[in-house]
C-alpha positions in Angstrom: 0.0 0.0 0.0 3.4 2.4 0.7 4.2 1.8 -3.0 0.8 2.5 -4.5 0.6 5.9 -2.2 4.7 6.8 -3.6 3.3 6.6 -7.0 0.3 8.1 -6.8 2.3 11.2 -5.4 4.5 10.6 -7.5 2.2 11.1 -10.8 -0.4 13.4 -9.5 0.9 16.5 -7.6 -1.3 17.9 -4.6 -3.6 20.8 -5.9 -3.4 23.9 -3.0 -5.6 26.9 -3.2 -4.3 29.9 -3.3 -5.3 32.7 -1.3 -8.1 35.2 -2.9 -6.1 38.3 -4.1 -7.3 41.4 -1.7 -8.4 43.5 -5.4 -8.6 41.8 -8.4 -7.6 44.7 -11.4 -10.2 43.8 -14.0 -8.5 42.3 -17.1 -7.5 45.0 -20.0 -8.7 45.0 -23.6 -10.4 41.5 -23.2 -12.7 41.9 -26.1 -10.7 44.2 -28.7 -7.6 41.2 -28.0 -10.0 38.7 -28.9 -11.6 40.7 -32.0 -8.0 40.9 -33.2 -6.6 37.5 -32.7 -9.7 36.4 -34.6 -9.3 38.2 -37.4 -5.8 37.0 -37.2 -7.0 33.3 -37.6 -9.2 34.3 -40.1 -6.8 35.8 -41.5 -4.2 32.9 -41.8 -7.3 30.0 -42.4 -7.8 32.3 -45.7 -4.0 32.2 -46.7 -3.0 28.6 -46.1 -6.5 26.9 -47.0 -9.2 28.2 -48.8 -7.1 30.3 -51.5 -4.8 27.7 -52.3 -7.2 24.8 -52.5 -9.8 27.9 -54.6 -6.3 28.6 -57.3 -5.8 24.9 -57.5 -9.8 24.5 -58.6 -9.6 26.9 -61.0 -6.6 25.7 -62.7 -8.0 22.3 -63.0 -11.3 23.9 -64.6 -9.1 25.7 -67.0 -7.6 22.4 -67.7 -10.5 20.5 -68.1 -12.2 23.3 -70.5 -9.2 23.4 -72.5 -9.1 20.2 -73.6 -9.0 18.6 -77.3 -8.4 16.4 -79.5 -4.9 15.2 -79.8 -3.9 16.4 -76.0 -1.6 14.0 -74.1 -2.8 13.3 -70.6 -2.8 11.4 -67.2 -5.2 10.5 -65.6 -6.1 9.8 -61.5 -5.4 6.7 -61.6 -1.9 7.4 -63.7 -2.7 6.2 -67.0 -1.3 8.2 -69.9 -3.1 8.6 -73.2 -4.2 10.8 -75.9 -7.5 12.1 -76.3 -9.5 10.8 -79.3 -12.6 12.5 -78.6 -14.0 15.0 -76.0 -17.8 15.7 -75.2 -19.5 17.8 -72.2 -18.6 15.9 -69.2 -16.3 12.0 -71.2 -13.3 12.0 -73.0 -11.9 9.0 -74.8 -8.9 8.3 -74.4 -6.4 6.2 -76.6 -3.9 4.2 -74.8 -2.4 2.4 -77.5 -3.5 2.2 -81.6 -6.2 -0.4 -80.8 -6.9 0.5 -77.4 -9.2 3.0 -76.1 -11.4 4.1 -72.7 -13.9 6.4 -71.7 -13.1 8.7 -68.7 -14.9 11.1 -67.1 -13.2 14.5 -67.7 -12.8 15.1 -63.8 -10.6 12.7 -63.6 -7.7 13.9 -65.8 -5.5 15.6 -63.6 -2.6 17.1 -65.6 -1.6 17.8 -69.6 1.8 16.5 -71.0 3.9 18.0 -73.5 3.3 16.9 -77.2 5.3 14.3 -77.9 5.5 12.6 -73.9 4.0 9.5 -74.9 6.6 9.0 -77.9 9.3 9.6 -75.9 8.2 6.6 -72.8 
């Protein structure tokens, strides 16, 4: 029972009261402080998530609108192809000469150079 009360002690430290303070000052600026350090973490939620995630939305809707015929792309899943044919919202693409799959256009992610798939 010694041993049990040494490490109890030991990992939780006694809790003492302190005595009341005679005036407490009221505290200064509470509410502009907390305006501001809002604003701040608006502030920095704007700059490190939503405006890089919003730029890297509209670049892939640029991509996606700009795509044609002949394009070299890869998809999501990391297959490389051309594109034989592009409608509203498919595109098919060729993988080899005989070989060809419908996508959905979402799920291209990047355009290659003319001339990538020669090259591999």
């Amino acid at each position: 029972m010694e041993i049990l009360n040494t490490i109890t002690n030991f990992l939780i430290t006694n809790a003492y009261a302190d005595a009341p303070a005679a005036a407490a000052a009221p505290q200064q600026g509470g509410g502009l402080s907390l305006m501001i350090m809002l604003a701040v973490f608006v502030l920095f939620m704007y700059f490190v998530m939503w405006r890089p995630q919003s730029k890297r939305a509209k670049e892939h809707r640029d991509l996606l609108g700009s795509l044609t015929k002949g394009d070299e792309v890869v998809t999501a899943g990391g297959i490389l192809g051309k594109i034989n044919k592009v409608t509203d919202t498919y595109v098919v693409l060729a993988l080899t000469d005989n070989v060809e799959i419908t996508l959905q256009k979402s799920s291209i992610v990047s355009a290659l150079p003319k001339g990538t798939l020669k090259s591999i």
